[in-house]
Steps between C-alpha positions, in 0.01 A plus 500: 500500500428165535456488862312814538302505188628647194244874525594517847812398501535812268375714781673350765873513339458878370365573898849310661724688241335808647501430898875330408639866311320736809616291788878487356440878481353487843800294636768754355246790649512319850896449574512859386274606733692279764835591417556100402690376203396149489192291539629332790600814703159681403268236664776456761426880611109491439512129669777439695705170483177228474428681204844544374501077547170445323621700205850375443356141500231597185775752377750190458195225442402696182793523302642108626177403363473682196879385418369140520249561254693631270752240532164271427418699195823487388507117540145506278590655195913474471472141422221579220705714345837303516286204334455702178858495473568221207612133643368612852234268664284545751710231689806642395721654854504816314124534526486379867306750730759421787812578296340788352411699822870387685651619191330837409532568889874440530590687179290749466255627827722433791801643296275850458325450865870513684492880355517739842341767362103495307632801273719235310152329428455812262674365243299231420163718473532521121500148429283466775182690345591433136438166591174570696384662220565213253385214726127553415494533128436146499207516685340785253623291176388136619140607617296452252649146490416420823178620467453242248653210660459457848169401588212736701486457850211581708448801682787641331367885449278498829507866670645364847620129672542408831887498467498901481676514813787301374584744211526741691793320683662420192452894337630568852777323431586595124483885640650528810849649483484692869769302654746633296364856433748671776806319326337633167446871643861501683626414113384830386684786400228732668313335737159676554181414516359647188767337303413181678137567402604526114757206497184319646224590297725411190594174633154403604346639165746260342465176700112528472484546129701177473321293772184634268638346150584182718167436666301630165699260274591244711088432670388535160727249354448284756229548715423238786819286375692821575809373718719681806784549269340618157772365278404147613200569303695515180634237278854389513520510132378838506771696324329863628458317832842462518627856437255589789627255695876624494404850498284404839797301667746776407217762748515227758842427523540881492271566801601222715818687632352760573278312763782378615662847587195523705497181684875585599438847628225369736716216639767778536237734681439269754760248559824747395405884614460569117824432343655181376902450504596363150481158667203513614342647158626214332397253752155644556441520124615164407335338810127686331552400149584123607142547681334597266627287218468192742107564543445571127644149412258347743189720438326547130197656550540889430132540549492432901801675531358799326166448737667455861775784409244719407253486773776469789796713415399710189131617684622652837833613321235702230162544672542502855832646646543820256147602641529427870872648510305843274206529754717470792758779399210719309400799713134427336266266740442192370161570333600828316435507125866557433518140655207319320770312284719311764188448683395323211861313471497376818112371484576282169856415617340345817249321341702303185757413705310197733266472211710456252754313704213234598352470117878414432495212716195386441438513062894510399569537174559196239834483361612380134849550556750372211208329334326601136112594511336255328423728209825533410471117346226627275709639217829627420508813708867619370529855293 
């Protein structure tokens, strides 16, 4: 909201939950139609082995990126709430961002990333969206506060900024799930295509309704101060902050195996004809997470990471591929009306990916990483 303008911001995150719920339809539809059961074997058959190539490096980018930033969000808001624990500083080891990321990896995500198989991820679902749908209560409760406290900035309610492109890299990036839809759709009891449509529609339905409540709430709390991770925003004595803030890290550290599943079946795809000896699972797995973790204790800023995974991985893997792979296999022509949609797909994919990917560069984002907004020395911000 804040890079795109909040009205069109609006617009433009209720058009990618659209394009993102069709085209992960239209990717199922497509390695039907082709006889494929993965992503990689579907544009290996439309596009033979430079296209298998091009894929399996965004198919593996996306997730190895995404697990670094939530290894950095994890890093953000652990430490905050550890520091509410009585005699805990925010020098204290305990509330260190490095300890806190080796830890919680070690003990808790590579432990539940080693599992083989994604349907032993199932478990976890419950806790998983109870604590999605906890995590923004804060932001409804503490509004009105924030509307009082933090100052106006200017051209905060403006119909449209320059940055427009941007969002869409980073709704790109919140949405995109299509690297690990054929793992998701092998899972199933009954695998078809109209229970794939339903399971989708649900999910998406879901996911937008709480990306909604977030960029509602968390633009209008904040407006132009708004930060890359929104619970930077928020106060560290900020006792609803704080239940937010472990209800978020619980989603994270619940989502960031299952990247990992995907990472690892890519580098088994190509490098290991598919399959990984127990070995090699464990080696592969461990040698990913140590990646990942390694980058996150260098890196901070969740904001560019959001950006560049967006507009390079998360666009072609949403906007561009589903579409070209569709029109190829489709016995419509190109310009039929039954095509009109992909068509559109690939026009927008191809144009916010160097757009967006150059704006990135060029105007990143500003960072407040570990540090409290200045309001939050006003007055006692604690509830």
């Amino acid at each position: 909201m804040r890079l795109a303008g909040f009205p069109l911001g609006l617009l433009l995150l209720t058009g990618v939950a659209y394009i993102t719920d069709y085209s992960m339809i239209l990717l199922i539809k497509a390695g039907t139609m082709s006889g494929t059961s993965t992503y990689q074997s579907l544009v290996s058959k439309t596009f033979g082995l430079p296209g298998y190539l091009l894929l399996s490096a965004l198919q593996f980018l996306y997730p190895f990126a995404a697990m670094i930033s939530y290894n950095i969000v994890t890093g953000d808001i652990l430490p905050k709430i550890i520091q509410r624990i009585p005699g805990v500083s925010p020098t204290s080891l305990y509330a260190n961002r490095t300890l806190v990321i080796v830890v919680t990896t070690l003990c808790i995500t590579l432990p539940i990333a080693l599992y083989r198989d994604m349907e032993r991820l199932g478990k976890w679902s419950c806790i998983y969206l109870l604590s999605i749908s906890l995590m923004y209560n804060p932001l409804i409760l503490r509004l009105h506060f924030h509307l009082l406290r933090r100052p106006p900035t200017e051209h905060a309610w403006v119909f449209a900024k320059s940055n427009a492109i941007q969002a869409v890299g980073v709704m790109s990036f919140v949405f995109m799930s299509h690297h690990a839809c054929f793992l998701i759709y092998g899972s199933m009891g009954q695998a078809t295509v109209y229970n794939w449509s339903r399971i989708t529609h649900v999910s998406m339905v879901f996911s937008f309704l709480v990306s909604l409540q977030y960029s509602i709430c968390g633009y209008v709390s904040f407006t132009g101060f708004t930060q890359g991770d929104l619970f930077e925003n928020y106060c560290k004595d900020d006792n609803l902050a704080t239940i937010g803030r472990l209800c978020y890290a619980i989603t994270i550290i619940l989502t960031y195996p299952m990247e990992c599943f995907v990472a690892r079946e890519v580098i088994a795809n190509v490098f290991f004809g598919g399959s990984l000896s127990y070995t090699l699972h464990l080696a592969v797995t461990i040698t990913v997470v140590f990646l990942t973790t390694a980058i996150s204790l260098a890196f901070d800023c969740l904001g560019m990471f959001l950006e560049l995974n967006g507009v390079i991985s998360a666009t072609p893997l949403v906007f561009i591929i589903p579409a070209i792979c569709y029109l190829k296999l489709t016995e419509y022509p190109w310009y039929h009306l039954n095509n009109a949609v992909p068509c559109l797909m690939l026009l927008l994919g191809t144009l916010v990916m160097p757009v967006g990917f150059v704006m990135a560069i060029l105007y990143p984002q500003e960072c407040c990483h570990g540090h409290e907004m200045f309001y939050c020395f006003s007055t006692n911000s604690t509830v």
